[in-house]
C-alpha positions as CSV (number, residue, x, y, z in Angstrom):
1,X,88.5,83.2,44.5
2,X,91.4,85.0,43.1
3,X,89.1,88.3,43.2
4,X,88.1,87.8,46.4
5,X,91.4,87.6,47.8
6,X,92.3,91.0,45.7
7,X,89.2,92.8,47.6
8,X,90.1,91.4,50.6
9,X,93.5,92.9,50.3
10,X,92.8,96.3,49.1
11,X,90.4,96.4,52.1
12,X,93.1,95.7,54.4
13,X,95.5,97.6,53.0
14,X,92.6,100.8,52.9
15,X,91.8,99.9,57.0
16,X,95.7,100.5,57.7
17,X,96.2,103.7,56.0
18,X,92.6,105.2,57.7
19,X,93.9,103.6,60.9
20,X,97.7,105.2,60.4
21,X,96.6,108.6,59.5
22,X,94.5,108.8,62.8
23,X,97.1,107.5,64.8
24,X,99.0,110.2,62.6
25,X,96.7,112.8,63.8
26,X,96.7,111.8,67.8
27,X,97.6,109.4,70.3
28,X,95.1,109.0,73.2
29,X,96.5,108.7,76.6
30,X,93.4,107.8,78.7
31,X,90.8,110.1,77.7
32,X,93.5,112.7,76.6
33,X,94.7,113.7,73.1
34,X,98.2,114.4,72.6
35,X,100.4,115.7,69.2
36,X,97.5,117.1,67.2
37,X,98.9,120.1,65.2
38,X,95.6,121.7,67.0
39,X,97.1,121.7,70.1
40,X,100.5,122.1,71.8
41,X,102.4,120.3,75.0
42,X,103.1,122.3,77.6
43,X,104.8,122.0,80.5
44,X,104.0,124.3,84.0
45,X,104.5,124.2,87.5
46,X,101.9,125.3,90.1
47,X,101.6,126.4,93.5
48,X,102.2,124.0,96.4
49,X,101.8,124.2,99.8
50,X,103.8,122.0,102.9
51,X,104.1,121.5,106.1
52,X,104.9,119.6,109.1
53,X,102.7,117.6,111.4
54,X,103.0,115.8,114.5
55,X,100.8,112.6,115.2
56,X,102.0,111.9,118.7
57,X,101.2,108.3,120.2
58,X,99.5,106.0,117.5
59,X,97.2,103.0,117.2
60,X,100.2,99.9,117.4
61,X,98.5,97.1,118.0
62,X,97.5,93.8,115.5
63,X,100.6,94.6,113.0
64,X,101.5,92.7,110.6
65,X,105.3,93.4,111.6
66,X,106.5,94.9,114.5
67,X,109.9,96.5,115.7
68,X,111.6,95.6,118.8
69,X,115.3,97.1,119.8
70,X,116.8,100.7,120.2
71,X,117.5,102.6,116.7
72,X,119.8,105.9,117.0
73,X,118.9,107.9,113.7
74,X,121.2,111.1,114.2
75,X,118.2,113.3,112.3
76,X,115.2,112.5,114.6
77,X,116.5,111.0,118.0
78,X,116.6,108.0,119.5
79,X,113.4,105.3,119.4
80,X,113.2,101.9,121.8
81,X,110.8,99.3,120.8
82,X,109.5,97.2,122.9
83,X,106.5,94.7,122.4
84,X,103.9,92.4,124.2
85,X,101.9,89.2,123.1
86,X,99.3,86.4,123.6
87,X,100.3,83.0,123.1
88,X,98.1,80.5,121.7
89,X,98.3,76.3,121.9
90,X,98.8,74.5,118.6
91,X,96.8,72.4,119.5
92,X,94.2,72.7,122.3
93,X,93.4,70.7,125.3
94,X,96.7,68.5,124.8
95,X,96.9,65.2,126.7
96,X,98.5,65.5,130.2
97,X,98.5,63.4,132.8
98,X,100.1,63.9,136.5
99,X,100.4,60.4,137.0
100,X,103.1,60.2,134.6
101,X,105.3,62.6,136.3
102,X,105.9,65.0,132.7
103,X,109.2,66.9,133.4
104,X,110.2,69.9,131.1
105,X,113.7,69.3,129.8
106,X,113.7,72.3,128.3
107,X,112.0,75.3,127.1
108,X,112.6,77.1,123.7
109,X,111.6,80.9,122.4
110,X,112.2,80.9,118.4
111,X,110.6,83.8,116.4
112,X,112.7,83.7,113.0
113,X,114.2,87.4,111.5
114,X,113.9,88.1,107.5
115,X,116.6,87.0,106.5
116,X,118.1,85.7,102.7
117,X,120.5,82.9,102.1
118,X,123.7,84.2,99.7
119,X,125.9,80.6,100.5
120,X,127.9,78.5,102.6
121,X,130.2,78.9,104.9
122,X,133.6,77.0,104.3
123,X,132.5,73.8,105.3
124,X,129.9,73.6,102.7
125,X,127.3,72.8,104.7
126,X,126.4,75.6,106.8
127,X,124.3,78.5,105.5
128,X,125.5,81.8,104.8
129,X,123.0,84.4,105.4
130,X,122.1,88.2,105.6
131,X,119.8,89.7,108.0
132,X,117.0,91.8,106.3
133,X,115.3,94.8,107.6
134,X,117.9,95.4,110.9
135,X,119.0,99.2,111.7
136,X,121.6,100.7,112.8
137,X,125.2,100.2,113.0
138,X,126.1,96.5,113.4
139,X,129.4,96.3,114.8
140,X,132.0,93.9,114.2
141,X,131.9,89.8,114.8
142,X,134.0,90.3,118.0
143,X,131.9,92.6,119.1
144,X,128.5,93.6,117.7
145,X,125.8,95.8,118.5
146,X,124.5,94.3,121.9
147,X,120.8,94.9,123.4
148,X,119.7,93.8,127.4
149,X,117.0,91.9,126.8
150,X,114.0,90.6,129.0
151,X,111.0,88.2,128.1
152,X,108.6,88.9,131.1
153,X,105.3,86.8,131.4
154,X,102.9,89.4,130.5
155,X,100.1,90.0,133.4
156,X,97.8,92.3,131.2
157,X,94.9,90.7,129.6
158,X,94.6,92.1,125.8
159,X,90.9,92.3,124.8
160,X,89.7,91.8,121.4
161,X,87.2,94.6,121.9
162,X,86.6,97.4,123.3
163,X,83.6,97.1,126.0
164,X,82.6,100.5,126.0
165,X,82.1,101.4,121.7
166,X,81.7,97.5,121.2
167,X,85.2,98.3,118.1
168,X,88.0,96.5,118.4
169,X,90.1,97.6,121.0
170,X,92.9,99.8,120.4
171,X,96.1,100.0,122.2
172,X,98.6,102.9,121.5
173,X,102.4,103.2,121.1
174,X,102.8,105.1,124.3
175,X,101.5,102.5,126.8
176,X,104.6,101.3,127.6
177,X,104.0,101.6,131.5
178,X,100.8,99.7,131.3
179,X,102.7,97.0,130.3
180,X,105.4,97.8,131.9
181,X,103.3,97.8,135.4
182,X,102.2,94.2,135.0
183,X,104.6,92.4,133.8
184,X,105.5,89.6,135.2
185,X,108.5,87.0,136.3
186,X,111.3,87.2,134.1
187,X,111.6,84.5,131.4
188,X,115.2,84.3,129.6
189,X,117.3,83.6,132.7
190,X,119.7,81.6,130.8
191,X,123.5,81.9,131.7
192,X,124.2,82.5,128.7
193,X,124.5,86.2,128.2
194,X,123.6,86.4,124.8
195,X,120.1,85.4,125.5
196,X,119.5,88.5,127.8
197,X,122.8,90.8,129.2
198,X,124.2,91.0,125.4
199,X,121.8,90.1,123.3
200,X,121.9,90.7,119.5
201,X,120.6,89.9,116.2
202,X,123.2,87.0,114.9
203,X,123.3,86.1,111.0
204,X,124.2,82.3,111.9
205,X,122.3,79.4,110.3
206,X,120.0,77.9,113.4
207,X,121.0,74.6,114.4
208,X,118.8,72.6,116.5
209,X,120.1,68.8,117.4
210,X,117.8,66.3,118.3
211,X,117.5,62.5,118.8
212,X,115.2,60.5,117.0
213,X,113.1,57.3,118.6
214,X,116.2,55.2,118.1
215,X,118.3,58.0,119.8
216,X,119.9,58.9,116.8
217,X,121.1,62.5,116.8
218,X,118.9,64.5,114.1
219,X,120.5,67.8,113.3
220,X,118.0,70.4,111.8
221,X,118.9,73.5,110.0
222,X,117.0,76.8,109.3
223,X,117.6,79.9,108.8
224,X,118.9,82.6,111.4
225,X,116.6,83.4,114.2
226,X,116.5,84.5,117.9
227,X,116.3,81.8,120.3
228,X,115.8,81.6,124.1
229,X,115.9,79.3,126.4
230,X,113.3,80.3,128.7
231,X,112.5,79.0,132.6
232,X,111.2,75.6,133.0
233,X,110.4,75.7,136.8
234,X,107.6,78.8,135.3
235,X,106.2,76.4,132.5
236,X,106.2,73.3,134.6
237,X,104.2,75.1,137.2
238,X,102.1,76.7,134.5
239,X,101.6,73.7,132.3
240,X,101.5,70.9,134.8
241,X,100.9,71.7,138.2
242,X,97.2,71.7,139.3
243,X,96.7,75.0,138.5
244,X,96.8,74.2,135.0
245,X,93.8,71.8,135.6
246,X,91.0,73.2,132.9
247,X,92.9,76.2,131.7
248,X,94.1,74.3,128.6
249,X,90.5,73.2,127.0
250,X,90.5,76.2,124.5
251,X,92.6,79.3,123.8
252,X,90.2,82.0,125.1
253,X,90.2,80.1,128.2
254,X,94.2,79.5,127.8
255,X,95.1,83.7,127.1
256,X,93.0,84.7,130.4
257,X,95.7,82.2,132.1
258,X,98.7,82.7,130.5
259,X,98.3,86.8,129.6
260,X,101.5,86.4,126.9
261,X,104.7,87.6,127.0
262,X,106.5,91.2,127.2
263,X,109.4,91.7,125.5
264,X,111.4,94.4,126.8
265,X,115.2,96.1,125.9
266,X,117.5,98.3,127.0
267,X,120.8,99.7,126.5
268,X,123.6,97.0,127.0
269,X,127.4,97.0,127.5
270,X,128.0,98.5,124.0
271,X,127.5,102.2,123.1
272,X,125.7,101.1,119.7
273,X,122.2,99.1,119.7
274,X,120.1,97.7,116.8
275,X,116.3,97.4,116.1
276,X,114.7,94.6,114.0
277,X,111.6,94.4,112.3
278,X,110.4,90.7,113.1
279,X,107.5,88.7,112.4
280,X,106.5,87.8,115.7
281,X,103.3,85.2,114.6
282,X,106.2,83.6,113.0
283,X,107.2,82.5,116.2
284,X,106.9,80.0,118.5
285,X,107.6,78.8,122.4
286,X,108.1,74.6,122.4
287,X,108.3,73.0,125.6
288,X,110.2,69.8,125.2
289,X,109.8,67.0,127.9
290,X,109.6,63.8,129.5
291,X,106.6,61.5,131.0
292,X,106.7,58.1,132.0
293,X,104.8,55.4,129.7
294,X,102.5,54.3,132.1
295,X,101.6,54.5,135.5
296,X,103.3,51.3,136.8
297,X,106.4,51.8,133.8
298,X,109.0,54.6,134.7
299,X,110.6,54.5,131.0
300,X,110.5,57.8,129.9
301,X,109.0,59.0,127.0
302,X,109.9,62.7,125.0
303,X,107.0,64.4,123.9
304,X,106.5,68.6,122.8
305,X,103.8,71.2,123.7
306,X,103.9,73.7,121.0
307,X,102.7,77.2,121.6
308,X,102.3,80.0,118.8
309,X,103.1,83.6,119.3
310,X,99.8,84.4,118.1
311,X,96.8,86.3,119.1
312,X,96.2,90.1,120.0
313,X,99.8,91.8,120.5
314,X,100.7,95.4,120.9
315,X,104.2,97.5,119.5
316,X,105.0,99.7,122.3
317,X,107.4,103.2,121.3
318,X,109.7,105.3,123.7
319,X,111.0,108.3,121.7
320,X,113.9,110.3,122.6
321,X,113.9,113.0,119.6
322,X,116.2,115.4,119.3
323,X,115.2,119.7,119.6
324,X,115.3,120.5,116.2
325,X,112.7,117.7,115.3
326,X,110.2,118.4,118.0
327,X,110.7,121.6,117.5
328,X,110.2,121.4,113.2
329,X,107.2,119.3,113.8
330,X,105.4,120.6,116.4
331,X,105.7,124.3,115.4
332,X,105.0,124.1,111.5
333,X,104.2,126.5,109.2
334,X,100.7,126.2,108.1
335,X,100.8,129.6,106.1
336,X,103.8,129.6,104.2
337,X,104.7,126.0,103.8
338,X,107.9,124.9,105.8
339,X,111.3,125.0,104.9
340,X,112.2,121.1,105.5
341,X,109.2,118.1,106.0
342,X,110.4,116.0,108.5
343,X,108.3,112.3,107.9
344,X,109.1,109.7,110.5
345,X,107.4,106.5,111.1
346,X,105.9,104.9,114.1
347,X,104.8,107.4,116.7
348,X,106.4,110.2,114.7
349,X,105.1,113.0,112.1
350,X,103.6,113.4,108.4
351,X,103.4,116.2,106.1
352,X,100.2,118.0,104.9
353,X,100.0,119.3,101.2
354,X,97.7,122.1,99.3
355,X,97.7,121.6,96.0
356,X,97.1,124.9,93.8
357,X,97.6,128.6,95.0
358,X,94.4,131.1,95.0
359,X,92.4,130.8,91.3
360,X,94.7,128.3,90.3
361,X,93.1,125.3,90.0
362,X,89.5,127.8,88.4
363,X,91.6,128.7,85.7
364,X,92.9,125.8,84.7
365,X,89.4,124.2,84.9
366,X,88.4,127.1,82.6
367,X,91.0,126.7,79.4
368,X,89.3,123.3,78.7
369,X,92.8,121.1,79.1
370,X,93.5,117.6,78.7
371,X,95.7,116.7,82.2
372,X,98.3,113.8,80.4
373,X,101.0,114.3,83.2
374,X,100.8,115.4,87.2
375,X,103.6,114.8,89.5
376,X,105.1,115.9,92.7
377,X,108.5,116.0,93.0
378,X,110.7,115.8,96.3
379,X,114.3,116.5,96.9
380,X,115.6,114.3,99.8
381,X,117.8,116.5,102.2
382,X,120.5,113.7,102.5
383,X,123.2,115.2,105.0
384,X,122.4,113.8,108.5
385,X,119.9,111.0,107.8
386,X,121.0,107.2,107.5
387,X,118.7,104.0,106.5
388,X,116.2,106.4,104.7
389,X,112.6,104.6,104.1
390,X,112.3,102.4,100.7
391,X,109.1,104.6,100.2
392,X,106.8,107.6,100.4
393,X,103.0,107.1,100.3
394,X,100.5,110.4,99.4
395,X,96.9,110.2,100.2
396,X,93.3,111.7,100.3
397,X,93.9,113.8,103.7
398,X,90.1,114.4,104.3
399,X,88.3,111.2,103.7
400,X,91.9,109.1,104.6
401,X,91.8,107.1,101.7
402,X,94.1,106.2,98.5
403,X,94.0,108.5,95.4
404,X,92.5,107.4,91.9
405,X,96.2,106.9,90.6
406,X,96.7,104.6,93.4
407,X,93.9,102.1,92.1
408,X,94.4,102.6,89.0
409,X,97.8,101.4,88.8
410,X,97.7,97.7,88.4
411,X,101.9,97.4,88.1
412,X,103.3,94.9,90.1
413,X,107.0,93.6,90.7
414,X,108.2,90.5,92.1
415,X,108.7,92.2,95.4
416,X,105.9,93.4,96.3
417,X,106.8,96.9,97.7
418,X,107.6,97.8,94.6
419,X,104.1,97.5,93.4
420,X,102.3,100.1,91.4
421,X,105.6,101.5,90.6
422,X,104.0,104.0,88.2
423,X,101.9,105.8,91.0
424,X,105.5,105.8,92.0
425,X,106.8,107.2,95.7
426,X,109.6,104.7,95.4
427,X,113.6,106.3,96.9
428,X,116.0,107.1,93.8
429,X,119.5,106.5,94.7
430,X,122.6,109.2,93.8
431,X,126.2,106.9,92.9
432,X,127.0,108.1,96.6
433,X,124.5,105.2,97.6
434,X,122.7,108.2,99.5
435,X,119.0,108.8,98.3
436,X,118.4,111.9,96.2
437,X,114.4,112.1,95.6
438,X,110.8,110.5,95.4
439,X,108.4,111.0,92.5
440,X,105.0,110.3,93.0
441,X,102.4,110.8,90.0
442,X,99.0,112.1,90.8
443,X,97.4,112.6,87.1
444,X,94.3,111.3,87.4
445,X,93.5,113.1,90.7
446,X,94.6,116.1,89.2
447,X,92.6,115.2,86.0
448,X,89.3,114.8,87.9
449,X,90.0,118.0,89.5
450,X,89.8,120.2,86.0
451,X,87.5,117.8,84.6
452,X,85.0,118.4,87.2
453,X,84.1,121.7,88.9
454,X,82.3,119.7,92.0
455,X,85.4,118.0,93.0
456,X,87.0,118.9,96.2
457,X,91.0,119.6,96.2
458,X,90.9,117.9,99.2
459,X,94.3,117.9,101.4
460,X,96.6,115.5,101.0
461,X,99.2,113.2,103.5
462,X,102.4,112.4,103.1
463,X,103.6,109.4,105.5
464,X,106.8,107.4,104.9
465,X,104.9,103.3,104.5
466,X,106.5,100.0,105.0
467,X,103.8,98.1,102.9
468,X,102.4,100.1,99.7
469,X,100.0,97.3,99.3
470,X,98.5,98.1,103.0
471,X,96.2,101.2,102.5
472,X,94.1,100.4,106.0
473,X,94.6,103.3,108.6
474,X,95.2,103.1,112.7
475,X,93.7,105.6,115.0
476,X,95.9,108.7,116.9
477,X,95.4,108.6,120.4
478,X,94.5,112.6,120.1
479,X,93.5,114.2,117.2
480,X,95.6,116.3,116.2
481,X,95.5,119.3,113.3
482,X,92.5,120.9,114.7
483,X,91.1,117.7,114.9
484,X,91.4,116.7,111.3
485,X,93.4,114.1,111.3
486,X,92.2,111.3,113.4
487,X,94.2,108.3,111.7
488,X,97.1,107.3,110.1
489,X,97.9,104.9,107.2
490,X,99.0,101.7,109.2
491,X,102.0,101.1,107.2
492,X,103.6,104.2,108.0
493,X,102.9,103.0,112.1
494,X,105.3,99.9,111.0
495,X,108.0,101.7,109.6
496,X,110.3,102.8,112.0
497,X,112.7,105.4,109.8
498,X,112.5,108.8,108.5
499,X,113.5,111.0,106.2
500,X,113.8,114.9,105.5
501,X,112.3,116.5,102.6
502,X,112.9,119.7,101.2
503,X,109.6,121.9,101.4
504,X,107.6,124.5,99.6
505,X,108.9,127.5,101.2
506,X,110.2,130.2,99.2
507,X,113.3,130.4,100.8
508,X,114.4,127.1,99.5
509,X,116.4,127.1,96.7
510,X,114.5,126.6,93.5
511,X,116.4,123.4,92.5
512,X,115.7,121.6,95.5
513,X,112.4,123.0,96.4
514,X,109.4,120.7,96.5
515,X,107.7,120.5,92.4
516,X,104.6,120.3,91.4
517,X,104.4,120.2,88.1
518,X,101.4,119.3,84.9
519,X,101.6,118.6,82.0
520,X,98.4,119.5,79.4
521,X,97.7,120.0,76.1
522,X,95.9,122.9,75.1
523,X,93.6,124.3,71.7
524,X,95.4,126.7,70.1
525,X,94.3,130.1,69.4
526,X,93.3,131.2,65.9
């Protein structure tokens, strides 16, 4: 037994040293060797090519978030957002009888904003919170950024597909005066003018008081939201007048009746405005009232009808840009790269990237490398843009899909739009709190590209995203690019900001000019 063990042991010990020296000799980094004395690092930089590119009005509706509110970014101009829904019962076909005389005591719009709770207030009981996701300047408590806001009953009926290809049907960011032309009687007519004249996005807890069966007053808290108190002569007539008779069975019957609601701003008393992104399914219209117990019994009785902001809905963009962004975007320069990429979200603009000047990429797929690093490298032009984008996103231009090191990377983080941080993309931020640069690797595209002589360097996009985990793509009302580009990565429709890049041009200082760089190791020459 002792013997055994002393065979065993010198086996072992034999397996590590074999083991060590090849690790000695190389270190494999996917299919790449690294360190031999054979071969040598090296690091170079290749040709790049960038420009601007307009995508005019986009796909915008059935997002997962949408904007809504006027955002003033002193780099691209000025964009309103404005947006239309369906509603949807809870619950279907609810129980109403005329005979019982129902009355609406009340009507109430809630559609919560991202928010995060950091306390209490003084009395220990109240939340504290902090609005998420809300541009532009805020103002002070006395007087904050103010929006006039209307909720319209919405007369256009949204389809869920197009009648004439038989896809889903598509509505675009510039069809603000289709909505606009059918909307309806105006909702939020409260008198107080914070639900309409001066409207804004408050950080203060939600508190709702109730009473309970025994009349007992039931306070409920949650956290901040926008809440309306919208007409209850409208829903009484559209819930329990006649009219109503059969139009509350199911939903599809329901959404032909009651077309949704149309959400519309515009500049208020203040000189400075806001936009939120908000998760309008999250919301919800309840229509509190009253209804005797019986026929021949005039007690009263509270009960709820509960309707759901959900269904088809549509994000609707007016853009006010400024000269020197129309004119950047819509004039780029194809042959030479441009000077400054301009990428704004929404109905806005992208950049277009060659990789590889003439011979380039043959001569590289000649010297038989290993690829073990790619990147590309962009220097944020920081001096006139505010509430840059968290993120960049790259992609396969020509067949509008995700590059290999997009799948490949498998990262994730505990907020989510920091996933596949490797692939990278993500803002790095200067001690001035002002961005500085994004970073997005690309080795295993370029790595398939030397490997394999019958790959195509295919374009690539550059589009600011809201959701790195949302690769799905909306259509452009007209193609633009020659007709190349015909979509758009949905996340980049949902993100309303921008940034400016510096480009590939050669008149762009060396240090801040957009990198493309490789790293490769290479055989040696005896």
């Amino acid at each position: 037994m002792n013997n055994n063990s002393f065979y065993k042991s010198i086996l072992i010990v034999l397996s590590l040293v074999v083991l060590t020296s090849c690790d000695l000799g190389f270190n494999e980094v996917g299919t790449d060797i690294v360190g031999d004395n054979n071969f040598s690092l090296k690091p170079e930089s290749k040709q790049v090519l960038a420009f601007n590119q307009s995508t005019g009005a986009v796909q915008s509706n059935n997002l997962s978030v949408n904007a809504l509110g006027i955002y003033n970014n002193p780099a691209f101009g000025t964009t309103t957002a404005n947006f239309v829904t369906q509603v949807q019962l809870a619950s279907v076909n609810p129980t109403i009888d005329l005979a019982l005389a129902p009355v609406i005591d009340s009507v109430i719009l809630k559609i919560p904003y991202y928010s995060t709770k950091v306390g209490f207030e003084d009395d220990g009981v109240t939340g504290k919170y902090e609005l998420d996701s809300i541009y532009g300047p805020s103002g002070s408590k006395l007087n904050p950024s103010k929006l006039k806001l209307g909720v319209y009953e919405s007369g256009y009926f949204l389809r869920d597909i197009d009648p004439n290809s038989l896809d889903e049907q598509a509505y675009f960011s510039n069809q603000n005066s289709l909505f606009d032309s059918n909307k309806g009687q105006l909702l939020n007519t409260s008198t107080s003018l914070s639900e309409n004249e001066e409207f804004f996005f408050s950080e203060k807890e939600t508190r709702e008081d109730t009473k309970d069966s025994d009349l007992k007053l039931v306070t409920t808290r949650s956290a901040p939201s926008m809440r309306l108190s919208l007409d209850k002569n409208f829903f009484q007539n559209k819930i329990f007048s006649s009219a109503a008779s059969g139009k509350l069975v199911t939903n599809d019957v329901f959404k032909n009746y009651f077309r949704g609601l149309y959400f519309k701003v515009e500049k208020s008393s203040t000189a400075t405005t806001q936009l939120a992104m908000m998760n309008f399914k999250g919301g919800t219209v309840t229509v509190y009232y009253k209804e005797n117990t019986s026929s021949s019994n005039s007690t009263k009785v509270n009960k709820t009808i509960a309707l759901n902001l959900t269904g088809n809905c549509v994000n609707l963009f007016q853009n006010d840009y400024l000269p020197e962004y129309t004119n950047a975007v819509s004039s780029p320069n194809s042959s030479e790269g441009d000077t400054k990429l301009y990428l704004k979200g929404g109905e806005g603009s992208m950049a277009v990237i060659n990789l590889f000047g003439d011979g380039e990429l043959e001569q590289l797929r000649a010297r038989n490398l290993l690829i073990n690093d790619a990147s590309l490298t962009f220097t944020i032009d920081n001096s006139n843009v505010s509430d840059e984008p968290n993120r960049i996103y790259l992609y396969d231009l020509n067949n509008k899909k995700s590059l290999a090191d997009y799948s490949s990377d498998i990262t994730t983080r505990s907020a989510q739009k920091y996933n596949k941080y490797v692939h990278g993309g993500i803002i790095k931020i200067g001690s001035d709190k002002k961005g500085i640069q994004y970073k997005i690797k690309l080795t295993n595209h370029i790595r398939n590209l030397v490997k394999n002589d019958t790959v195509t360097n295919v374009q690539l996009g550059l589009v600011v995203t809201e959701n790195i985990n949302d690769v799905s793509n909306k259509k452009i009302a007209n193609p633009v690019y020659s007709g190349k580009i015909t979509k758009i990565p949905t996340a980049s429709v949902i993100n309303p900001l921008g940034t400016i890049l510096y480009g590939s041009n050669s008149t762009v200082p060396e240090d801040k000019r957009l990198k493309f760089e490789i790293y490769y190791t290479e055989p040696k020459q005896n």
